[in-house]
C-alpha positions as CSV (number, residue, x, y, z in Angstrom):
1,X,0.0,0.0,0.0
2,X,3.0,2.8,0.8
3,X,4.9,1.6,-2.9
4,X,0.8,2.3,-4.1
5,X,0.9,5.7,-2.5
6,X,4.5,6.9,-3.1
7,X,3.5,6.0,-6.8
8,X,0.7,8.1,-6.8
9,X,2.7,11.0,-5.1
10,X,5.2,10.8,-7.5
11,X,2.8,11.0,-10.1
12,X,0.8,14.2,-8.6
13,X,4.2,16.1,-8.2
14,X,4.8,15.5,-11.7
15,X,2.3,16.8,-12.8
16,X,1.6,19.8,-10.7
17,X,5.5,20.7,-11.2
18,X,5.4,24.1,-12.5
19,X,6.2,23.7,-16.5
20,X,7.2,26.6,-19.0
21,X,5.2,26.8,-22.0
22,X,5.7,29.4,-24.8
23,X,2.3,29.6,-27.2
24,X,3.1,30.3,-30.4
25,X,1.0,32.6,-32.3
26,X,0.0,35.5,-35.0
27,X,2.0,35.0,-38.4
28,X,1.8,35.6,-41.9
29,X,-1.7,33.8,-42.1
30,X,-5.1,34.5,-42.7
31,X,-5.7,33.1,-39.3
32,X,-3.3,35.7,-37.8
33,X,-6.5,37.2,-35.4
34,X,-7.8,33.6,-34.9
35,X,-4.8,32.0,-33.6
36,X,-4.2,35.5,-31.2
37,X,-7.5,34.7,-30.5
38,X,-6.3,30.7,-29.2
39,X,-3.3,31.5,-27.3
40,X,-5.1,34.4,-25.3
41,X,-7.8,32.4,-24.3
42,X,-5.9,29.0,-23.5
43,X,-3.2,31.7,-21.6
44,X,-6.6,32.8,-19.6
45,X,-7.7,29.3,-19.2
46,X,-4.3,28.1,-17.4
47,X,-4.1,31.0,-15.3
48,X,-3.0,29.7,-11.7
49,X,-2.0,26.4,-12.8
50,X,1.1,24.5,-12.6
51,X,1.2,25.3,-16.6
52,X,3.1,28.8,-16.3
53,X,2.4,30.6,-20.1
54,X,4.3,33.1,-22.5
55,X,2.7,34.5,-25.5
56,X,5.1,34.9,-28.6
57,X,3.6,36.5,-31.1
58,X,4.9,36.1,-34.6
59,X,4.1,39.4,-36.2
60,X,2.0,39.6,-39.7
61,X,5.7,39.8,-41.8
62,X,5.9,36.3,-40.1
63,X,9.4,37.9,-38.0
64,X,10.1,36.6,-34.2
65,X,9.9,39.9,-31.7
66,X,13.2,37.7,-30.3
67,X,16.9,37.8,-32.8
68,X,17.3,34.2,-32.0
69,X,14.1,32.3,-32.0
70,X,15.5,29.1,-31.5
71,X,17.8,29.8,-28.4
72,X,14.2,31.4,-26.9
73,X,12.6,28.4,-27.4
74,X,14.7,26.1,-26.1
75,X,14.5,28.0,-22.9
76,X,10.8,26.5,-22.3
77,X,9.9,23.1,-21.1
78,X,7.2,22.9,-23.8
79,X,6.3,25.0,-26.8
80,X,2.9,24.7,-28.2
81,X,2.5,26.4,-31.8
82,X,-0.9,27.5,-33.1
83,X,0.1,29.3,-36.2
84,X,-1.9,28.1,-38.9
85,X,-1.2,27.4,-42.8
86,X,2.3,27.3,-44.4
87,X,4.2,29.2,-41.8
88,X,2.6,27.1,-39.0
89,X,4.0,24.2,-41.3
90,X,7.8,25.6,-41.2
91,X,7.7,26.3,-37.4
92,X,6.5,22.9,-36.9
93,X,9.9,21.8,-39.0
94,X,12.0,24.1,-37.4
95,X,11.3,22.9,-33.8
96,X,12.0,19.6,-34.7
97,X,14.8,19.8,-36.6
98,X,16.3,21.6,-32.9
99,X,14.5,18.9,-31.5
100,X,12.9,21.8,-29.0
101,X,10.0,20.0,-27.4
102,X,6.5,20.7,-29.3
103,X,3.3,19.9,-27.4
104,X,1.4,19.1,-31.0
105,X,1.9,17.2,-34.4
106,X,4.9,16.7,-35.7
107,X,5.7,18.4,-39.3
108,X,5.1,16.0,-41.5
109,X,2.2,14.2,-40.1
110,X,0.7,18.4,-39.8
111,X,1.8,18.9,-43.5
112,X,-0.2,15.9,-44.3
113,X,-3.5,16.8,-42.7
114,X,-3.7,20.3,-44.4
115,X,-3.0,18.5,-47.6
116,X,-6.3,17.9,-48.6
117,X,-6.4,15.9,-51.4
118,X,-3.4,14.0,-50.3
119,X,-5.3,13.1,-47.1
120,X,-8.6,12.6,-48.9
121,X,-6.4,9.3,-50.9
122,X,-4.3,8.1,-47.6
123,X,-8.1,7.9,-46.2
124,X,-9.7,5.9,-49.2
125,X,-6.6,3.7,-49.3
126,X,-6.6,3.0,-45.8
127,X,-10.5,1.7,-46.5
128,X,-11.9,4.6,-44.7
129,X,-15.2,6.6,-46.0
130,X,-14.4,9.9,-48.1
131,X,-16.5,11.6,-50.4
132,X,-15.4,11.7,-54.3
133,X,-13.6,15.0,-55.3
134,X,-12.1,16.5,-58.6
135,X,-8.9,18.2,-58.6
136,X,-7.8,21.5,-60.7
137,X,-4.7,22.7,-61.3
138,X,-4.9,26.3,-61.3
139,X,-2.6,26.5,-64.9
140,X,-5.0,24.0,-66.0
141,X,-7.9,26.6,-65.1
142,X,-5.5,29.3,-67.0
143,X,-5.6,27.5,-70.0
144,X,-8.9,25.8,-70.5
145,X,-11.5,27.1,-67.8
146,X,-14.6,25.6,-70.1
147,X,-13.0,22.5,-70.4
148,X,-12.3,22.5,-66.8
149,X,-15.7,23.7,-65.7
150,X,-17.1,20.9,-68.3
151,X,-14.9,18.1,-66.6
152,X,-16.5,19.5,-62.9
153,X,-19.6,19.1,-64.2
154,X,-19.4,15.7,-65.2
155,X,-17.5,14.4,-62.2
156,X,-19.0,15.4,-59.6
157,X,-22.2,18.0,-60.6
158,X,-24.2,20.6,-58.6
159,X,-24.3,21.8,-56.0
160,X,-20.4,21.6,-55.2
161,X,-17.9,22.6,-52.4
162,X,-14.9,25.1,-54.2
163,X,-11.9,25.1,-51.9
164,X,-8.3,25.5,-51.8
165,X,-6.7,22.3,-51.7
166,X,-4.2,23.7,-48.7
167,X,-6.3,26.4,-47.9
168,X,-7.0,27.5,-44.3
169,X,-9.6,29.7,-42.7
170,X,-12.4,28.5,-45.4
171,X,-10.5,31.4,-47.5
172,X,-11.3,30.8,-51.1
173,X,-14.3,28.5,-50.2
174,X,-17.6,28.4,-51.3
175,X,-21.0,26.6,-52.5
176,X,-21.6,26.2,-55.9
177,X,-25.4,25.6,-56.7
178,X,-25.5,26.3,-60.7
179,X,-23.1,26.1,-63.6
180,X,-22.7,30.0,-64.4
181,X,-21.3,30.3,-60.6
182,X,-18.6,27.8,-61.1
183,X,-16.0,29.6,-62.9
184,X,-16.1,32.6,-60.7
185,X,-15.6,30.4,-57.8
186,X,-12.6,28.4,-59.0
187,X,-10.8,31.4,-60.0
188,X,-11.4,32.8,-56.8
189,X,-10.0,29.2,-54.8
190,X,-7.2,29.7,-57.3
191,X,-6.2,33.0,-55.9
192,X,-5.5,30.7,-52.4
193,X,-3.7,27.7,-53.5
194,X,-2.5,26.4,-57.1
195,X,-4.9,23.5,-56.3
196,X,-8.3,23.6,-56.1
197,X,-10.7,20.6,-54.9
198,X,-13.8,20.3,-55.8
199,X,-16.6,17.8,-54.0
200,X,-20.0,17.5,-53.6
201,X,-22.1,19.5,-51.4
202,X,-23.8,17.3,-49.1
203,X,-26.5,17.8,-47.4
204,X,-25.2,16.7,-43.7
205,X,-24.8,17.3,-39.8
206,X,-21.3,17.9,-39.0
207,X,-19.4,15.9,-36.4
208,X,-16.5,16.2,-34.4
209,X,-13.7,14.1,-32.3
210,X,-10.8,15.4,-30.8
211,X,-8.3,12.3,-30.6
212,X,-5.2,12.7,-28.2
213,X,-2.7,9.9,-28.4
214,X,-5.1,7.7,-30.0
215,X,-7.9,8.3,-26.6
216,X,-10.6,10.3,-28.2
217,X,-13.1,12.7,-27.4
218,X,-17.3,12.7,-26.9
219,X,-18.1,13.6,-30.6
220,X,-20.2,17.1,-30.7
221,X,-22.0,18.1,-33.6
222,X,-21.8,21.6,-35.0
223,X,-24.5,23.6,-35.9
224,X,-23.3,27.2,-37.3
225,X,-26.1,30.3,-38.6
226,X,-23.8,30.5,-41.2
227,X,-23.3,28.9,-44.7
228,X,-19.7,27.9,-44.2
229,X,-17.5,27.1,-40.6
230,X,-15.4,30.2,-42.2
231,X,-13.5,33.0,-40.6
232,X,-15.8,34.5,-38.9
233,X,-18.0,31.9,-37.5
234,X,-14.8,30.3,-36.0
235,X,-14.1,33.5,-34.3
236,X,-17.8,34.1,-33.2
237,X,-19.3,31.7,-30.6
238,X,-22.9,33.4,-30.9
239,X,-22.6,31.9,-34.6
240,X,-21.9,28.7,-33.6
241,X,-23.4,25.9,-31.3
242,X,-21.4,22.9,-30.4
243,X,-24.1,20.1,-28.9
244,X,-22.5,17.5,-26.4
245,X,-22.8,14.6,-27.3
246,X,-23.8,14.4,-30.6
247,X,-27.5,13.4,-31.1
248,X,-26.9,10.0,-31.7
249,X,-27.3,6.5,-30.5
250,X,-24.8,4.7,-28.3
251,X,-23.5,2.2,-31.3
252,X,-23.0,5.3,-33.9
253,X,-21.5,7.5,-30.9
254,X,-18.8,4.4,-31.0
255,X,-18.5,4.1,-34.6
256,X,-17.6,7.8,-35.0
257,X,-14.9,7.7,-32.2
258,X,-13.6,4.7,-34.3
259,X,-13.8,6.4,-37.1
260,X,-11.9,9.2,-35.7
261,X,-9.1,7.4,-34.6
262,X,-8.6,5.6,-37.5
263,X,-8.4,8.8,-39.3
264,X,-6.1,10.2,-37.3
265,X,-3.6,7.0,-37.8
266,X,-4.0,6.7,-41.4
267,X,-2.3,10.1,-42.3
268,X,0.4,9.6,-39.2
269,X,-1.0,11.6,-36.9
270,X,0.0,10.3,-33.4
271,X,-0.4,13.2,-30.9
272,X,-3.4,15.4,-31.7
273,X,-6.1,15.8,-34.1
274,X,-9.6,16.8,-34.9
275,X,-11.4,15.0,-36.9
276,X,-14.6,16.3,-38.9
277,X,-17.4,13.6,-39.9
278,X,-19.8,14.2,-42.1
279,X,-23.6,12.6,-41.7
280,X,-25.8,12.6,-44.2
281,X,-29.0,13.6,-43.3
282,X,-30.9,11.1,-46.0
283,X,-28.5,8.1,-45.7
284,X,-27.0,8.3,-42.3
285,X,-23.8,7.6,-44.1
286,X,-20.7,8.8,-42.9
287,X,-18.2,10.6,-44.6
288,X,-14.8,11.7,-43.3
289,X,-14.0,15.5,-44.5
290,X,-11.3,16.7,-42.5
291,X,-8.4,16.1,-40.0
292,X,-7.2,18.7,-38.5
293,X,-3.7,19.0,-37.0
294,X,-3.5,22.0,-35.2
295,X,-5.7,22.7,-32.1
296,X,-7.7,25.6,-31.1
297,X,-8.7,27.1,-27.6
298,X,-10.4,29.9,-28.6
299,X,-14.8,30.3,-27.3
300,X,-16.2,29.2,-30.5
301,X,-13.3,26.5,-30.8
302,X,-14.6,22.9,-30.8
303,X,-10.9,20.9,-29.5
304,X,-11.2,22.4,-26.3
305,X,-15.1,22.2,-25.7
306,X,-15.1,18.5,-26.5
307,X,-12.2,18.1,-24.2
308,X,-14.2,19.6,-21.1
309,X,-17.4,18.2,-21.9
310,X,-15.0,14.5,-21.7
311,X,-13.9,15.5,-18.1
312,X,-10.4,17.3,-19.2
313,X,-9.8,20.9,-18.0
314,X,-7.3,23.1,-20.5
315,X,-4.6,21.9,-17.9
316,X,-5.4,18.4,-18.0
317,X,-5.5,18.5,-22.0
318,X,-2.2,20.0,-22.1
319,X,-0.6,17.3,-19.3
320,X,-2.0,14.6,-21.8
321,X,-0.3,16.1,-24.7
322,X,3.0,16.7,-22.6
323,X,2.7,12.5,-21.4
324,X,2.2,11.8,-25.3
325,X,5.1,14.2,-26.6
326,X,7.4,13.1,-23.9
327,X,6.5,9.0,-25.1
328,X,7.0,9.9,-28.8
329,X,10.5,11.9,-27.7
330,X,11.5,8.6,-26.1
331,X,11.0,6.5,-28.9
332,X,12.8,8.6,-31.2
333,X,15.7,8.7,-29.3
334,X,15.5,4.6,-29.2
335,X,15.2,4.2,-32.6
336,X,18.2,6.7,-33.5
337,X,20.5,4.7,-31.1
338,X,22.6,1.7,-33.0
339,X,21.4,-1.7,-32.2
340,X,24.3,-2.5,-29.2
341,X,25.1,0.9,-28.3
């Protein structure tokens, strides 16, 4: 019973041991507000708790207020970056290539996730439910736009989702419901990303699982007073409602956690994630749409909502992620020492 309780001790002091973390945040992103927006409130959230926070904001040039970034960093137990889109990409590379401990994805798995057509085929191969999807180049859009519009229309039809095929903050999204619209809106996707993917607009609730080491969340389903889950709706929880759990019975509630976590595994990505499910409102079918790599604390965010409403404060979340990180680190090193060393 004392080796029981010394155990437990030992465990309690580790995790209430005061631990540096610096949050990432800002850039040269569309999300620049958004991810402010994160950091400030997950700062707010761990106010008083053995998680002790600095804000770093990366300015909108994408420059470090600090002349050596990395030597900063490394000065913190943890880092946890929330910049968004390409520049959230490189930091993610940059920290681990100074191995400088990240609470989140690493880069490639991250690079994966926001690759959406990329993902959308690591799904379907791994046997996983995706919807069909067209993709356009935007030189061949340059060229031929008829002949592109004419393929859209054949492949997948109205009404259509237009996105960017790396895009972030639904910039460059849009619903397409006749052919005369279509142009317009791939031209304007273009502008975002030199791929465009194109799917069909679905008629669907929209579900979501946050998955931490493989353990995931109570799915919530999103209802937004919006057309899209863009910009501003993310920003805006009076636009959005998150309802946990999601209105479903005890067998589906399963299913989607499975679904989830295989998601997560079959584009590598081992530490965090937050999978979007769609359910068709006619067919009860589910589709994965989205993993997403990068977590957000801020009120309208869903990672941290379904967290809570699972029994994990912002403090708790963050010691899971730290016990995950810390695992992964240790493997790494394992598998970069020679057999016999």
């Amino acid at each position: 019973m004392a080796t029981r309780n010394s155990a437990r001790t030992l465990l309690f002091m580790r995790f209430m041991h005061p631990r540096s973390l610096a949050l990432l945040a800002g850039g040269r992103t569309p999300e620049h507000d958004l991810s402010l927006d994160s950091a400030n409130a997950l700062a707010q959230a761990l106010a008083g708790t053995h998680w002790k926070t600095t804000l770093i904001t990366v300015n909108r040039a994408g420059e470090f207020p600090m002349t050596d970034p990395v030597a900063a960093l490394r000065s913190y137990d943890y880092v946890l970056p929330l910049v968004r889109g390409s520049q959230g990409e490189g930091l993610h590379g940059l920290l681990d290539a100074f191995e400088i401990p990240v609470l989140g994805e690493g880069s490639t798995s991250a690079a994966v996730a926001i690759d959406k057509p990329l993902a959308k085929r690591l799904l379907r191969e791994a046997g996983l439910p995706v919807l069909g999807h067209a993709i356009v180049n935007r030189r061949q859009l340059a060229a031929s736009p008829r002949d592109v519009c004419a393929m859209i229309v054949r492949e997948v039809g109205f009404p259509c989702f237009v996105k960017p095929a790396s895009g972030v903050a639904s910039c460059g999204t849009g619903v397409v419901w006749e052919s005369r619209e279509l142009s317009t809106a791939l031209f304007r996707a273009a502008a975002w990303d030199s791929r465009i993917l194109v799917e069909p607009y679905l008629d669907a609730r929209e579900i979501e699982v946050a998955v931490i080491g493989g353990v995931p969340s109570f799915p919530g389903e999103l209802v937004f007073r919006s057309e899209l889950h863009d910009y501003e709706t993310k920003r805006n929880a009076d636009k959005l409602e998150l309802i946990i759990p999601a209105m479903v019975d005890e067998d589906e509630r399963e299913r989607l956690r499975d679904l989830a976590v295989a998601a997560c595994a079959a584009l590598g990505v081992e530490v965090v994630g937050r999978v979007e499910i769609l359910r068709d409102r006619n067919s009860r079918e589910l589709f994965i749409n989205e993993v997403n790599a990068a977590p957000a604390f801020q009120p309208a965010a869903p990672f941290g909502r379904l967290w809570e409403a699972s029994g994990l404060s912002p403090a708790l979340v963050l010691d899971r992620l730290a016990s995950v990180c810390d695992a992964r680190a240790r493997d790494r090193f394992r598998n970069q020492v020679a057999p016999g060393v």
